[in-house]
Structure formats: structure tokens, C-alpha cells
NUVOGU-89896 format. One record per atom (N, C-alpha, C): residue in one letter; atom name; y, z, x. Coordinates in pm, 1 decimal. Example, Ala and Ser with C-alpha at 12.3 -4.5 7.8 and 13.67 -1.06 7.14 Angstrom:
% NUVOGU-89896
  type  atom     north        up      east
     A     N    -569.0     780.0    1319.0
     A    CA    -450.0     780.0    1230.0
     A     C    -330.0     780.0    1320.0
     S     N    -225.0     708.0    1285.0
     S    CA    -106.0     714.0    1367.0
     S     C       3.0     787.0    1290.0
***
This chain:
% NUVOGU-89896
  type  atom     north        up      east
     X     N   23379.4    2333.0   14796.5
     X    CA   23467.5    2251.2   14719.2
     X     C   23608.3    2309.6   14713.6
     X     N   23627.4    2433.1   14704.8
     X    CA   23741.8    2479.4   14721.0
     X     C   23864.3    2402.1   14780.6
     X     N   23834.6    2405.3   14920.7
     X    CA   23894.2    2332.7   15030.1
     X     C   23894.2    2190.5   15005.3
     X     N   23852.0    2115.4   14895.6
     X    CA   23827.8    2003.4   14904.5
     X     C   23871.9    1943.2   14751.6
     X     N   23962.7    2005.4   14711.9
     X    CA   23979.8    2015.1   14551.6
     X     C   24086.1    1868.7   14565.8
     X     N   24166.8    1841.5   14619.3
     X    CA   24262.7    1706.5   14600.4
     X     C   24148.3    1627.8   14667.7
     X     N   24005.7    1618.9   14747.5
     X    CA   23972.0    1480.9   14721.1
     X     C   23877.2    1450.7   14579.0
     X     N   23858.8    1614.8   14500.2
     X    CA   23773.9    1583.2   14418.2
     X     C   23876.9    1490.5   14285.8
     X     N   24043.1    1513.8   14310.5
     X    CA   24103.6    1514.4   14196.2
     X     C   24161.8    1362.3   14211.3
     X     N   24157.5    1278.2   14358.9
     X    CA   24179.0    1169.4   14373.4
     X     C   24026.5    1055.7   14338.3
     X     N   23941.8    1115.2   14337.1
     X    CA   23774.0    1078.7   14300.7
     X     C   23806.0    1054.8   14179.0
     X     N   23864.1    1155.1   14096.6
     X    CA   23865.4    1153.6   13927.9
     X     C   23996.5    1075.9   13880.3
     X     N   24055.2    1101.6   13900.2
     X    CA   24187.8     995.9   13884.8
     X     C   24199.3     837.4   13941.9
     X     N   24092.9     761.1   14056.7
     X    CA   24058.5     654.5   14076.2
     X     C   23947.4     589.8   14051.1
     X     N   23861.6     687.0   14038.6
     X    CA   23704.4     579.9   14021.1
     X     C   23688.3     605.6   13855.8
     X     N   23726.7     778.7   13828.6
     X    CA   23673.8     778.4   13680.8
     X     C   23512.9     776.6   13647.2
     X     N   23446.7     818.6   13713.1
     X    CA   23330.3     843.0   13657.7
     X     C   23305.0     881.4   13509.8
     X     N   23218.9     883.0   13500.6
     X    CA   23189.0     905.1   13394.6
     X     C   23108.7    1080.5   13380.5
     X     N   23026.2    1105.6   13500.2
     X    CA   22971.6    1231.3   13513.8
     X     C   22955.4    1258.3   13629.4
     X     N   23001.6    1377.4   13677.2
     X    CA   23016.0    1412.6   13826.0
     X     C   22920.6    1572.0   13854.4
     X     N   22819.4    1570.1   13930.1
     X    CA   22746.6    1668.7   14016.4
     X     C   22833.9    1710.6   14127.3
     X     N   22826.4    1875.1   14126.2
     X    CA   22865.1    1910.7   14232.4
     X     C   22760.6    2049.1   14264.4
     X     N   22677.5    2086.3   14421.5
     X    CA   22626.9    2218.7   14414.9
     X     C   22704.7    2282.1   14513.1
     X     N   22673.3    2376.2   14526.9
     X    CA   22705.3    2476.9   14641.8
     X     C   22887.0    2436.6   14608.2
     X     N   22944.6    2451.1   14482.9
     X    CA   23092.9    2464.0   14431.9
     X     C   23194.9    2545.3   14547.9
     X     N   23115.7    2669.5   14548.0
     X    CA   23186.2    2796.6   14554.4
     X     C   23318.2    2824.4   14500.1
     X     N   23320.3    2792.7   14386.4
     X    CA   23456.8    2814.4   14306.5
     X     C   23392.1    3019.5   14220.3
     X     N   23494.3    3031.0   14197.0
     X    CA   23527.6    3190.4   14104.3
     X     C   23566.5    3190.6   14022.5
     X     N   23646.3    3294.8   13932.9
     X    CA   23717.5    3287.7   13857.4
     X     C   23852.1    3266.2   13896.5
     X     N   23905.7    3279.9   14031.9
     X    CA   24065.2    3292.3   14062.5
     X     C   24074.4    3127.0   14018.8
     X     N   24026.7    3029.6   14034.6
     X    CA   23967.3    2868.0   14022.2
     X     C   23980.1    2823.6   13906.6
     X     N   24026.4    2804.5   13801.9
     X    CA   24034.3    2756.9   13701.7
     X     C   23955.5    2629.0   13619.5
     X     N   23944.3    2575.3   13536.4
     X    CA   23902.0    2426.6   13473.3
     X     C   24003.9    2373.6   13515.4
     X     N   24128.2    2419.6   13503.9
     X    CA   24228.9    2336.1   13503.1
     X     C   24304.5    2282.4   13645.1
     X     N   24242.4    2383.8   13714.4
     X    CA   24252.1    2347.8   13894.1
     X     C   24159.8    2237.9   13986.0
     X     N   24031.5    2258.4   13889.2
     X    CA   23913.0    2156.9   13913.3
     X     C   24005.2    2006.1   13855.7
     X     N   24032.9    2001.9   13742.3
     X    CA   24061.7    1867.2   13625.1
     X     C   24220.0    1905.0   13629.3
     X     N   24311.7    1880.0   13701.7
     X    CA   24463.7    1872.4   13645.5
     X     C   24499.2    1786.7   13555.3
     X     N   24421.4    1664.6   13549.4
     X    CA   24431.6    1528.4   13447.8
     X     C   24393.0    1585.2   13281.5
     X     N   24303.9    1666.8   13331.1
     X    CA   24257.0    1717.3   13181.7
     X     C   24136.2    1584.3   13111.4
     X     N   24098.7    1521.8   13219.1
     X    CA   24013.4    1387.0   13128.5
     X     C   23890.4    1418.5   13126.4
     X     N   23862.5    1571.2   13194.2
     X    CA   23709.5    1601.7   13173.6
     X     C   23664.8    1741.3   13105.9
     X     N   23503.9    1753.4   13044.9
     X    CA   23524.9    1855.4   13032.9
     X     C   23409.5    1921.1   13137.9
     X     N   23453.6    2016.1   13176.5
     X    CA   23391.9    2135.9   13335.2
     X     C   23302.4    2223.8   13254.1
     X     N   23152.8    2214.0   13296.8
     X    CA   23070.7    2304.9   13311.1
     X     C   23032.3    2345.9   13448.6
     X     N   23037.8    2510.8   13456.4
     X    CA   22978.4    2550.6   13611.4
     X     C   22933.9    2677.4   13585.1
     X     N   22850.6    2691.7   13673.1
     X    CA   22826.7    2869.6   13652.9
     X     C   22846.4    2876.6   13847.0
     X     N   22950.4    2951.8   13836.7
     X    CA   22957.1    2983.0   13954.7
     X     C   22902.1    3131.0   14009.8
     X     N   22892.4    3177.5   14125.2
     X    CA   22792.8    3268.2   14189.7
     X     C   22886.9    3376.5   14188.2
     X     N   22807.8    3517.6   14113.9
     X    CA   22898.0    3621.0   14081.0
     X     C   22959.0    3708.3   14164.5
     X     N   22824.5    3744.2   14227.7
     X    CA   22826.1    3866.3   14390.3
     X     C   22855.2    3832.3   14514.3
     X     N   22827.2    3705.3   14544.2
     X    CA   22887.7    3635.9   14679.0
     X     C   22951.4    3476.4   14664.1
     X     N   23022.2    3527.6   14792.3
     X    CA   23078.9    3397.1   14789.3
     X     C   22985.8    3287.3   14837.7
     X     N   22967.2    3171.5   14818.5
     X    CA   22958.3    3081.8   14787.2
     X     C   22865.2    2996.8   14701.0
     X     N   22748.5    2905.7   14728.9
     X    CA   22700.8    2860.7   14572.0
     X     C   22782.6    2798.8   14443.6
     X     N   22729.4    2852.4   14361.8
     X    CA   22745.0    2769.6   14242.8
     X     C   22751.4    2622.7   14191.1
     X     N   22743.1    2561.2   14105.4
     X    CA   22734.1    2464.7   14031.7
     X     C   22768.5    2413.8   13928.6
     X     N   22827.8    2300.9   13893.5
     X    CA   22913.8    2217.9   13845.4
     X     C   22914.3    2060.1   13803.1
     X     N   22969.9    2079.2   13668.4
     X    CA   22963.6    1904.8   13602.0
     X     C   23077.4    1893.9   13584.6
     X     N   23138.1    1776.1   13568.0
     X    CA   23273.2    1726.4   13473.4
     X     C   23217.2    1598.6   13442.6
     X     N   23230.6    1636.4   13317.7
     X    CA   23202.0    1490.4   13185.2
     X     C   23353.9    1454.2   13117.4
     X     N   23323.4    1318.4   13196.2
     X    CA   23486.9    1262.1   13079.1
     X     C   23463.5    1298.5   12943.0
     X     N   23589.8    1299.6   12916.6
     X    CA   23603.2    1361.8   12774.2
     X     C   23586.3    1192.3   12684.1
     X     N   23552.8    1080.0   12762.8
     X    CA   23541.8     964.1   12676.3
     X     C   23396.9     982.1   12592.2
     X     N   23337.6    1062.9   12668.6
     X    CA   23160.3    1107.6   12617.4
     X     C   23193.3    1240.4   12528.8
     X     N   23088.7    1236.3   12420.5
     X    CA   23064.2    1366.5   12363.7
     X     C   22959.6    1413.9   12424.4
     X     N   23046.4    1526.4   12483.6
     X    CA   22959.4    1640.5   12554.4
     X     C   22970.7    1800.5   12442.9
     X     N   22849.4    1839.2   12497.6
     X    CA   22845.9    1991.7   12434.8
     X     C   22730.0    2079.9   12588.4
     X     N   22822.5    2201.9   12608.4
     X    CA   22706.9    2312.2   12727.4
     X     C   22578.0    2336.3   12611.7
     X     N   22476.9    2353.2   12672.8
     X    CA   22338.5    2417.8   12605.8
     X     C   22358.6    2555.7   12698.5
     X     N   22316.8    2642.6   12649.2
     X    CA   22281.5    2791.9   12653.3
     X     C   22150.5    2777.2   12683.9
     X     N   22168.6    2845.5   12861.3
     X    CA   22031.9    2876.8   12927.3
     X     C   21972.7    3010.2   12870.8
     X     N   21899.4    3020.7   12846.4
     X    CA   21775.0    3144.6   12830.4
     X     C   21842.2    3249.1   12948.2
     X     N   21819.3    3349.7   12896.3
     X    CA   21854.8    3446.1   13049.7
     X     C   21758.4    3459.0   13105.1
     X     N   21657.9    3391.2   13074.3
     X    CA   21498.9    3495.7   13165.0
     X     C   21541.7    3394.8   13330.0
     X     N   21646.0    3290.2   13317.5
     X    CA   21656.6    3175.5   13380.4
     X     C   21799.3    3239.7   13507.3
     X     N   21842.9    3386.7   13447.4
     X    CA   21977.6    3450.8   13561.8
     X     C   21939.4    3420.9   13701.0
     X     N   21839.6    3393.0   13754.7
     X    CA   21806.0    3383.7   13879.0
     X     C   21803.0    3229.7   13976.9
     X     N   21854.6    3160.1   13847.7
     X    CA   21915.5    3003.4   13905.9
     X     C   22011.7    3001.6   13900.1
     X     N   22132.3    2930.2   13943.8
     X    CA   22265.5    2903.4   13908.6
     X     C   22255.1    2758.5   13857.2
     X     N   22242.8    2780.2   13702.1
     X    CA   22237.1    2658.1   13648.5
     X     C   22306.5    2613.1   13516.9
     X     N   22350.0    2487.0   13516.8
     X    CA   22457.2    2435.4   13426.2
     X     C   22369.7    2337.6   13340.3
     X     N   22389.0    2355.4   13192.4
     X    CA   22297.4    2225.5   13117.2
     X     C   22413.4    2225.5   13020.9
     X     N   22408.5    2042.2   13000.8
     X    CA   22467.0    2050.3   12890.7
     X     C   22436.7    1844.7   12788.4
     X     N   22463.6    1869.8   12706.5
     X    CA   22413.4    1739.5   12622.0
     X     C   22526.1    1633.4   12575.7
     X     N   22498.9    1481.0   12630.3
     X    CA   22560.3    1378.8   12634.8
     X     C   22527.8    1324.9   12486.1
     X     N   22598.3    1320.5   12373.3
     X    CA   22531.0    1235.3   12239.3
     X     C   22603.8    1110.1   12229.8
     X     N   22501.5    1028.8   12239.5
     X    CA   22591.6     903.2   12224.2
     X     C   22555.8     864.3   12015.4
     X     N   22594.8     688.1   12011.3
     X    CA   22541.3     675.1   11877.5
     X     C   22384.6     643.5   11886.4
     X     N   22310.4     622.5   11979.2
     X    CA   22182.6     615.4   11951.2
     X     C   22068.7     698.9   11996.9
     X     N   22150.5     787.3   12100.1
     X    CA   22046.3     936.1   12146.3
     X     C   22145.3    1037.4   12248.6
     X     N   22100.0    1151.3   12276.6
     X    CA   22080.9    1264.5   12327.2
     X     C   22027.2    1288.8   12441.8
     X     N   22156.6    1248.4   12556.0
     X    CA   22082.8    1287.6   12689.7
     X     C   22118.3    1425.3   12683.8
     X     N   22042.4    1516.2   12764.4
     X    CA   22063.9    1643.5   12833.0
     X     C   22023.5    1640.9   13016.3
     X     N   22136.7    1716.1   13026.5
     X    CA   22183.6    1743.9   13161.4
     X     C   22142.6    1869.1   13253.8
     X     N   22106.0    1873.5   13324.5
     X    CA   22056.2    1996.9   13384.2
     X     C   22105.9    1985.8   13551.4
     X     N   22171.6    2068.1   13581.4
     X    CA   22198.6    2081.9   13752.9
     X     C   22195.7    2233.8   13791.3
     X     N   22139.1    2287.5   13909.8
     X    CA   22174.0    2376.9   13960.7
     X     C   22086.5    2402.5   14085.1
     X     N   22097.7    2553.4   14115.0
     X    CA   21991.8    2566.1   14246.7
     X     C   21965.8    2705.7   14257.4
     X     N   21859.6    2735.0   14296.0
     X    CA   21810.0    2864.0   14277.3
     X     C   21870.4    2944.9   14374.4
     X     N   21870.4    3098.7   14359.5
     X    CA   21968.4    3187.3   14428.9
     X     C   21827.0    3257.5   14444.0
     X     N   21840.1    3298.2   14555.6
     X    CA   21716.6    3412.8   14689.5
     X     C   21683.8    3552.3   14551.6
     X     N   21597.4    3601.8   14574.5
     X    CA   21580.6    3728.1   14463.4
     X     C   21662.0    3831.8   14516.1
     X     N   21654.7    3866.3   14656.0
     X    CA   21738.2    3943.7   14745.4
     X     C   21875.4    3935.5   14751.1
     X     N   21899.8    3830.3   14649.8
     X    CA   22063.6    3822.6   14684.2
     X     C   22115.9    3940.3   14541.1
     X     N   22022.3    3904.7   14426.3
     X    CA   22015.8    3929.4   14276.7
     X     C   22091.1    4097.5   14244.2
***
């Protein structure tokens, strides 16, 4: 995704989704929320991959939804995984994306 960040930001600025999946990100920390979302109309959950480059995983929820991240368990460090909960006025979706990382990589 790196390399591919102005078609993710013309995706979000024309269609407007509402919730966007992304795996194998490979974003870092040099990468910002604010490099992902320049519009600022979403909010970015990712856990991106610490020790190597590439991997990781990623949501952006318009900020028209109340979103909140859920806190994975750590027994769970061995996925790269993002959860987080959609409340509307009549229920509580939760969100879960990611993908498991090799033990050998760990």
C-alpha cells in the first residue's frame, strides 16, 4: 500500500465508503494516520508488522459511524490483527481483520 497511497486517497475522497479492509498494508511508523486519511473523514486502525518489512493490517471507518479499537489479548501477538466496534442506535457490530505471521518470523 505504500506505493499505492494516492489511489487509496482518491477511493476515499470519491466513493466514500463507509469501511475499508486492507492486508498485507506494509505501512510503519515513518506512515502516519494522517498520510493514510489526508481528508481526515476516517478513523485508521492497523497494527502494522514490527521486525520486517511488509504485512500488516488495516481499517478506516468514516468518522460518520461510531467507531471504537477493542484491545486484542496478547496471547493473540502472533497475528497481525486489528478489531474494532461499529455502534449504531440499535446494535454493536465488531470488526475483526488480520493475518497470521509464520512463528519463525516472531
Amino acid at each position: 500500500m505504500r506505493n499505492k497511497l494516492p489511489d487509496l486517497h482518491a477511493l476515499l475522497n470519491s466513493k466514500k465508503p463507509d469501511i475499508v479492509f486492507i492486508t498485507e498494508s506494509w505501512l510503519d511508523c515513518s506512515i502516519t494516520d494522517g498520510c493514510v486519511d489526508p481528508y481526515g473523514g476516517y478513523s485508521i486502525y492497523r497494527s502494522d508488522r514490527v521486525h520486517r518489512v511488509g504485512g500488516g493490517v488495516l481499517a478506516a471507518v468514516s468518522k460518520a459511524l461510531h467507531s471504537y479499537r477493542v484491545i486484542v489479548p496478547s496471547q493473540f501477538q502472533s497475528v497481525e490483527v486489528e478489531c474494532f466496534e461499529v455502534v449504531t442506535d440499535t446494535a454493536a457490530y465488531r470488526f475483526i481483520t488480520g493475518c497470521a505471521v509464520a512463528a519463525a518470523l516472531l
